[in-house]
C-alpha positions in Angstrom: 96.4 117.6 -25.2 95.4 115.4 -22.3 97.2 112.4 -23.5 100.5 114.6 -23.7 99.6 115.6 -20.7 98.9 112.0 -18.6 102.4 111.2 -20.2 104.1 113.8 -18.8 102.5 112.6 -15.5 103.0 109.0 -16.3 107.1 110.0 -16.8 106.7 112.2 -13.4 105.7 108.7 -11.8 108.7 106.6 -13.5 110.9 109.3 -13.0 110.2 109.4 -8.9 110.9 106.0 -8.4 114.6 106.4 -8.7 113.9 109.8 -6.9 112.5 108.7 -4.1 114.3 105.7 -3.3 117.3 107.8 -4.1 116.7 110.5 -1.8 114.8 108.9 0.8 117.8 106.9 1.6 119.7 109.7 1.5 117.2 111.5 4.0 117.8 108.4 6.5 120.6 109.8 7.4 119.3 112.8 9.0 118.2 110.3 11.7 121.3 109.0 12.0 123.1 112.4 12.4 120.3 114.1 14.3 120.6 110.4 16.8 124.6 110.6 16.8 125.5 114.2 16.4 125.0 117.0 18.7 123.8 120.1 16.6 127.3 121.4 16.3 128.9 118.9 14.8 125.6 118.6 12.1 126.4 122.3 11.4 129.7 121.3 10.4 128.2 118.4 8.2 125.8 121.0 6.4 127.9 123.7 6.0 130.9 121.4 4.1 127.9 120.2 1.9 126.8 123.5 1.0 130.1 125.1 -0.2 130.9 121.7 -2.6 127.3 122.2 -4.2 128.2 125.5 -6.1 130.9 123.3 -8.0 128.2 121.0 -9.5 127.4 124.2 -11.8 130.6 125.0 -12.4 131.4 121.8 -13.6 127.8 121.8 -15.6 128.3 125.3 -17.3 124.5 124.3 -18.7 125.5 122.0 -21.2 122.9 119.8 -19.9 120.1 122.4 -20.9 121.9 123.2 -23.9 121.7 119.4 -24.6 118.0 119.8 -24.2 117.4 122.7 -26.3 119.5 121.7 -29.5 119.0 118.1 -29.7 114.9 118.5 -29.9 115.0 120.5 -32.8 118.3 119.5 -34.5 118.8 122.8 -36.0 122.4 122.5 -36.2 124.2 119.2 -36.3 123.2 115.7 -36.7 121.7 113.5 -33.6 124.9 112.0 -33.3 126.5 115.1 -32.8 124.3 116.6 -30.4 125.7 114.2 -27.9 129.1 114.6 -29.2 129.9 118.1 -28.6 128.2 118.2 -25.4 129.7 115.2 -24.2 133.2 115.9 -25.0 133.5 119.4 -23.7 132.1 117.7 -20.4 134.6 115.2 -20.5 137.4 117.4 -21.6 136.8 120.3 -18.8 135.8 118.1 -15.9 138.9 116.0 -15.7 140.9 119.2 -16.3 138.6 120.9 -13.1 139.2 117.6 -10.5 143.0 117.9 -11.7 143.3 121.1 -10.5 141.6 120.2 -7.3 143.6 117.3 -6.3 146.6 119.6 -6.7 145.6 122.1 -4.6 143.4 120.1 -2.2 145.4 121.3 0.9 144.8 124.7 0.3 141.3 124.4 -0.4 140.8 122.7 2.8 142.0 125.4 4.9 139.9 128.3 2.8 136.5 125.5 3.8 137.9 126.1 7.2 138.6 122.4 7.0 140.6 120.4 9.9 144.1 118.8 8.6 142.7 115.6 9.2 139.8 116.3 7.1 142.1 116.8 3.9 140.7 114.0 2.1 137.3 115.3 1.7 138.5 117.8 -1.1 140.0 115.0 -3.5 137.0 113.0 -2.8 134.7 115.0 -3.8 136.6 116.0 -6.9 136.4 112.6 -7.8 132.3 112.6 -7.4 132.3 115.7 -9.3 134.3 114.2 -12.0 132.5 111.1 -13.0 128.8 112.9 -11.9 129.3 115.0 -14.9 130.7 112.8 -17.1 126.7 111.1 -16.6 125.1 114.6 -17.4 124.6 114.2 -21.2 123.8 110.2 -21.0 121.4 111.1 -18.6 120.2 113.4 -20.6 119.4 111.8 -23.8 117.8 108.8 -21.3 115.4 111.7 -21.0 115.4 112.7 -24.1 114.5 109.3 -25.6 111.6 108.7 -23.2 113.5 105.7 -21.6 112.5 106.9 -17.7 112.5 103.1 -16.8 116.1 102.8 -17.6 117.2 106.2 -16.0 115.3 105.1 -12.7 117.4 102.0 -13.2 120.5 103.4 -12.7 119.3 106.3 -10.5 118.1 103.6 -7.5 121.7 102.3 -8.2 123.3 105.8 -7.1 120.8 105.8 -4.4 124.2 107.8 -2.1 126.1 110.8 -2.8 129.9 108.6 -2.5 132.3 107.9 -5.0 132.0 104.3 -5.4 128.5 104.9 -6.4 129.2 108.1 -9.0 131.8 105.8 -10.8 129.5 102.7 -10.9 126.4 104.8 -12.2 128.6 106.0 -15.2 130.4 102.5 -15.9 126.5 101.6 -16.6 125.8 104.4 -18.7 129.4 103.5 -20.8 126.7 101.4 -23.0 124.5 104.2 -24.1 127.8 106.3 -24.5 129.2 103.7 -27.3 126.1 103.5 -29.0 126.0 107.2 -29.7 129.6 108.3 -29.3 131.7 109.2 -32.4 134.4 111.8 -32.9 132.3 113.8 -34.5 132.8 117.5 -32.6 130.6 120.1 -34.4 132.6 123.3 -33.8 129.0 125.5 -34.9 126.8 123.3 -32.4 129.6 124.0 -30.1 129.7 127.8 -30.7 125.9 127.4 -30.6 125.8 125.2 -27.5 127.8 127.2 -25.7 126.1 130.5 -26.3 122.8 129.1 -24.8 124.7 127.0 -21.6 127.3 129.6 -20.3 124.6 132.0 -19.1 123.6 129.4 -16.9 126.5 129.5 -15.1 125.9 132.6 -13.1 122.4 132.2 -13.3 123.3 128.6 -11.7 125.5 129.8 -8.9 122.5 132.7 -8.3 120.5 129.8 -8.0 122.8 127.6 -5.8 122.8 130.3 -3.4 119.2 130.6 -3.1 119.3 126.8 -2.1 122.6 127.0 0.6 123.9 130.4 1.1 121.6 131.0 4.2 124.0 128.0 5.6 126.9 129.7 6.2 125.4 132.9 6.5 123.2 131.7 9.1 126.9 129.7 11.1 128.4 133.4 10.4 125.1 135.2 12.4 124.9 132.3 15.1 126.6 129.4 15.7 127.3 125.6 14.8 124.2 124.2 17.1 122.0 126.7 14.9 122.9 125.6 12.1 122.5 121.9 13.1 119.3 122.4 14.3 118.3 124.3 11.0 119.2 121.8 8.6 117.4 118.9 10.7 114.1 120.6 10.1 115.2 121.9 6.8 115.6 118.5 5.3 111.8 117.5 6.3 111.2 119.7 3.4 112.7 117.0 1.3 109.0 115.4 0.7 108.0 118.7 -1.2 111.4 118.6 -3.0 110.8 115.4 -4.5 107.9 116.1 -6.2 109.0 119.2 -7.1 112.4 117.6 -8.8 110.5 114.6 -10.1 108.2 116.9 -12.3 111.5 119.0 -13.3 113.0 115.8 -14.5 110.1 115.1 -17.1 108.8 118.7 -17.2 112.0 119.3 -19.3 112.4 117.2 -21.9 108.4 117.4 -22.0 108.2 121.6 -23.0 111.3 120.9 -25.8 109.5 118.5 -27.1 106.3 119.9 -27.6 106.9 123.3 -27.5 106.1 124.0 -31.9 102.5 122.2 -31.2 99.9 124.6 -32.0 98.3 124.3 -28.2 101.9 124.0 -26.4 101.0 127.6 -24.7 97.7 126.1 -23.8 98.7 122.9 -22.8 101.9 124.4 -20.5 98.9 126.6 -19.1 97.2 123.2 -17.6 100.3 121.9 -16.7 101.2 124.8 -14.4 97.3 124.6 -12.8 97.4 121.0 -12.0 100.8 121.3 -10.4 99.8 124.2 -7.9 96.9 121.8 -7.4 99.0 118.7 -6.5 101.4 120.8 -4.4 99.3 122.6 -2.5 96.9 119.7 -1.2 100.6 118.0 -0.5 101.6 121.2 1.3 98.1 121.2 3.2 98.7 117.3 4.6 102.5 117.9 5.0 101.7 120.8 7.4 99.3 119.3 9.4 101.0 115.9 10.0 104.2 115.9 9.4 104.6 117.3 13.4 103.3 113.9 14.2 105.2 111.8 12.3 108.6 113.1 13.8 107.2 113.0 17.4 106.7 109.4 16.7 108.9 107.3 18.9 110.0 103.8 17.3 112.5 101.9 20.1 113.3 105.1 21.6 114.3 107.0 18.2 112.2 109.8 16.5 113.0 111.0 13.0 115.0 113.7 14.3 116.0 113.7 17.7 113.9 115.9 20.3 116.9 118.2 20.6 116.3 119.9 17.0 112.3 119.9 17.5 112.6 123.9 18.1 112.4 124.8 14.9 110.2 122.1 13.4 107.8 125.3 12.9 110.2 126.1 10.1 109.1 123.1 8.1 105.7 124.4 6.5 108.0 128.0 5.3 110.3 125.7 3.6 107.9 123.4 1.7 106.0 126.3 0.9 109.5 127.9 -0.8 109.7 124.7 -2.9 106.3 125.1 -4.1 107.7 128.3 -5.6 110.6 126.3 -7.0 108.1 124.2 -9.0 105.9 127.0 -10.5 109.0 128.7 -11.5 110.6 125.2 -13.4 107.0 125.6 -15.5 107.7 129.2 -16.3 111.4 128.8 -17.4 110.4 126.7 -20.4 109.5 129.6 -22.6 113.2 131.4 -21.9 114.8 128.1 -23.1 112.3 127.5 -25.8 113.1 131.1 -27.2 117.1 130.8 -26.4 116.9 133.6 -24.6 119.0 132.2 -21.8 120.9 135.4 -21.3 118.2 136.3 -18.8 118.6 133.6 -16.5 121.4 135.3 -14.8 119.9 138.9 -14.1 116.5 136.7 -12.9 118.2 134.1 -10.4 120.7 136.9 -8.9 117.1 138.7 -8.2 116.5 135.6 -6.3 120.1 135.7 -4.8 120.2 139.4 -3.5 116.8 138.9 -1.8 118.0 135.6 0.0 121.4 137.4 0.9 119.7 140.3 2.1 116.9 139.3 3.9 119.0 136.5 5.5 121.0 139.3 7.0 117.8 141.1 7.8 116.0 138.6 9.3 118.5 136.0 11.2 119.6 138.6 13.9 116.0 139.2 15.0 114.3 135.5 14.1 117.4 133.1 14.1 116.8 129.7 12.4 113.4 131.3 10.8 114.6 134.0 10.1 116.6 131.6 7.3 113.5 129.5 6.3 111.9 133.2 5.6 114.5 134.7 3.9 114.7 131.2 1.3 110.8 131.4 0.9 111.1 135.3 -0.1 113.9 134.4 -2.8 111.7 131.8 -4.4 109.0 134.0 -4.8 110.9 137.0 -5.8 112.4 134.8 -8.8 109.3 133.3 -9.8 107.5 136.8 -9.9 110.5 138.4 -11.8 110.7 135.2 -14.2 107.1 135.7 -14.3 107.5 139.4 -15.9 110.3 138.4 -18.7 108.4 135.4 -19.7 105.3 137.2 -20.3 107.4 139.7 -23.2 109.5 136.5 -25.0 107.1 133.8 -24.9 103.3 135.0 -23.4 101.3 132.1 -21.9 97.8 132.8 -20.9 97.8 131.1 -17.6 94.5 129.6 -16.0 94.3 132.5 -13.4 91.0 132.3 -12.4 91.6 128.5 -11.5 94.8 129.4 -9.8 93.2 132.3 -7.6 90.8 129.6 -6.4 93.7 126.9 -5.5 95.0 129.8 -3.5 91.9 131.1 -1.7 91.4 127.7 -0.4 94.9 126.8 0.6 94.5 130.3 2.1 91.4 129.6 4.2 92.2 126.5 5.5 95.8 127.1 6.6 93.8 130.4 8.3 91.9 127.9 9.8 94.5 125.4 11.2 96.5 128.0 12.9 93.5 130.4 14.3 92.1 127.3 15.7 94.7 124.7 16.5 93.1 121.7 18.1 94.6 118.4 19.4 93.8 115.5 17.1 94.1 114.2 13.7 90.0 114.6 12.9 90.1 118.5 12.6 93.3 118.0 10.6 91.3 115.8 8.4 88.2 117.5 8.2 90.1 120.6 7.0 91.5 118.6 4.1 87.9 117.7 3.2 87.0 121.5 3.3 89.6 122.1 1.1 88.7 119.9 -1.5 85.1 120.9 -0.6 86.1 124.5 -1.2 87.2 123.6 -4.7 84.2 121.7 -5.6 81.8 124.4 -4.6 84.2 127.1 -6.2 83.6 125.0 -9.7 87.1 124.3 -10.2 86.6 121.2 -12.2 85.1 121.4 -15.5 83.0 118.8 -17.2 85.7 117.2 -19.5 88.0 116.8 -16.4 85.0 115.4 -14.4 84.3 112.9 -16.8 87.8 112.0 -17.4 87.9 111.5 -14.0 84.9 109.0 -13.9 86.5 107.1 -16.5 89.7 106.9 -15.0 87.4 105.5 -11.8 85.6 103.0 -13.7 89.0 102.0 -14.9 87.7 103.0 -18.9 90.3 105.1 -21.3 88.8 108.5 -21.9 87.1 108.7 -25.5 87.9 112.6 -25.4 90.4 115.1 -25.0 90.3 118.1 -22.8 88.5 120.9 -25.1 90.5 123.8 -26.8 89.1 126.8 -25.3 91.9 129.0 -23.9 90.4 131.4 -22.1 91.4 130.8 -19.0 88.4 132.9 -17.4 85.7 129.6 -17.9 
């Protein structure tokens, strides 16, 4: 099990390289807005990029899960036509969808609330949309296949969100497309594939609401400057994001691949206990000095300019949200490994109504937080009501005991930070050492991952797995 697992970690690692560089460069232009833009223009910028991110799902329709699902277990169809079917219908509705959009561009426009001048921003993005899906399955199988160098390859070649980058990332992948593409179009792994990905879409769009709607809800409540301002400290939550989109990235093809083992329940168990680990020492440091870091003047220039700073106190609700994210990526697996997809929508739209509602709720009285709240609650609300369906198709014993302990401790020491909150990075430090204190006290680690560990240190492979008791009260 442990050797599963330190690939899965290894293939996390791989898989952030292209992640990182991707959307770190990406990230670098929050300085540059934040530097160039006052807050009302920003608020336009954000809320144009929040109504195109719905169409990435509709131009998905879960095929790329579907993908996932069918071509582990070949139950229906050859290899070959795993990527056919998939890749086709992809093809086939995506240029008819960016048609569509070119024609009526002008129209569109004016429903974003669009200038005239600003037009061109409609057939643009078709044209991302078009060729970004047309990468979805090729991707996909990258993943499938293990090959994480290669798709960190061509990710750190899309490293920006523009058109000449979307067509050049799938010109690369036309390689992997010829060696697997035939005309053979299964119409049963279509019927099939379809059944598992359409529910996705609405559970998709549920989902892409949790992630934006508080946007233009939030410019609807308040204003452009608001919104500016919001975003700015919103997108310091992008360090938490990454690691929570590199893990989803391997996580995936990971759970299909392993999910018939005899200790797959066991082993996802782990999985889910050493990623609240990871995230919560990462939300712990991120809390407590990531308020330096964008004070930090270099020639004049902070990471965001001083005009946003009022709701940097946001940034802590936000990574905490993503957190959520992550734990709730581990507890989808059994939904897909069961093909019981038609859940998804019922669970995300949970999700959904919560971030709709409390948004409205909470903005008048709290403004910007009021937005970083009501995302935080949504999260959580999905992964508790994910939590309760998963339980009934596909029943995990999870490491509670271990988890209560990762929480008591992030728990004490955030209570700690902000009852007492001195100047100076050495109580900041000294509360990261209580927390991992905290754990070691609490008996967190066993004996097999303490020696692991010491072999890892004296640079030695570990002679032994992790042992096979699953209860999770030891």
């Amino acid at each position: 099990m442990f050797d599963n697992i330190k690939r899965l970690g290894a293939e996390t690692a791989v898989y952030g390289i292209s992640t990182i560089v991707g959307r770190f460069l990406n990230f670098l232009l929050v300085p540059f807005y934040t530097n160039i833009l006052p807050p009302s223009e920003y608020g336009i910028v954000a809320y144009v990029f929040s109504l195109i991110a719905f169409m990435n799902v509709v131009y998905g329709y879960g095929m790329e899960s579907a993908y996932f699902r069918y071509s582990a277990s070949l139950e229906i169809g050859s290899k070959e036509q795993n990527f056919n079917t998939p890749f086709i219908s992809l093809f086939l509705t995506s240029a008819a969808f960016s048609s569509v959009l070119i024609l009526v561009s002008s129209p569109v426009a004016r429903l974003m609330d669009l200038a005239p001048h600003q037009e061109s921003v409609v057939t643009y993005a078709s044209w991302i949309l078009l060729f970004d899906t047309l990468a979805v399955i090729p991707f996909a199988f990258l993943r499938m296949e293990h090959r994480a160098g290669l798709f960190a390859s061509l990710k750190v070649i899309n490293i920006m969100s523009n058109l000449l980058a979307s067509a050049t990332t799938f010109f690369l992948l036309v390689p992997v497309v010829q060696r697997q593409f035939s005309a053979e179009f299964s119409t049963s792994l279509y019927r099939s594939l379809l059944k598992f990905a359409l529910p996705y879409v609405p559970a998709g769009i549920a989902a892409m609401m949790i992630q934006v709607i508080d946007r233009p809800i939030l410019r609807l409540l308040t204003d452009d400057a608001t919104v500016g301002i919001y975003q700015a400290n919103y997108r310091l939550g992008i360090f938490m994001m990454l690691i929570v989109q590199m893990y989803d990235y391997a996580w995936r093809p990971f759970f299909f691949s392993h999910a018939r083992e005899p200790n797959a329940k066991q082993m996802f168990a782990r999985v889910l206990t050493y990623f609240v680990l990871f995230t919560s020492t990462v939300f712990i440091a991120l809390t407590f000095f990531l308020p330096d870091i964008v004070h930090l003047s270099v020639f004049g220039h902070h990471l965001i300019h001083p005009d946003y700073w009022g709701a940097l106190g946001i940034v802590p609700i936000v990574l905490l949200g993503y957190v959520f994210l992550g734990i709730s990526n581990n507890l989808v697996a059994g939904i897909y490994i069961e093909k019981k997809t038609q859940f998804l929508p019922p669970i995300t739209f949970v999700g959904a109504a919560v971030n709709v509602g409390a948004n409205f709720l909470l903005i008048p009285r709290l403004g910007a937080y009021g937005a970083a709240w009501a995302t935080l609650f949504s999260y959580g609300a999905m992964a508790v009501t994910l939590y309760a369906v998963v339980r009934r198709v596909y029943p995990v014993t999870y490491e509670w005991n271990r988890l209560l302990k990762i929480v008591a401790s992030c728990g004490v020491v955030m209570a700690l930070y902000y009852a007492f909150p001195f100047d100076g990075a050495i109580w900041r430090v000294l509360l990261l050492v209580v927390f991992g204190a905290s754990m070691w006290f609490m008996r967190f680690f066993d004996k097999e991952e303490l020696a692991v560990v010491k072999q890892l240190w004296d640079r030695k492979p570990p002679t032994d797995n992790f042992p096979t008791d699953t209860n999770p009260l030891t």
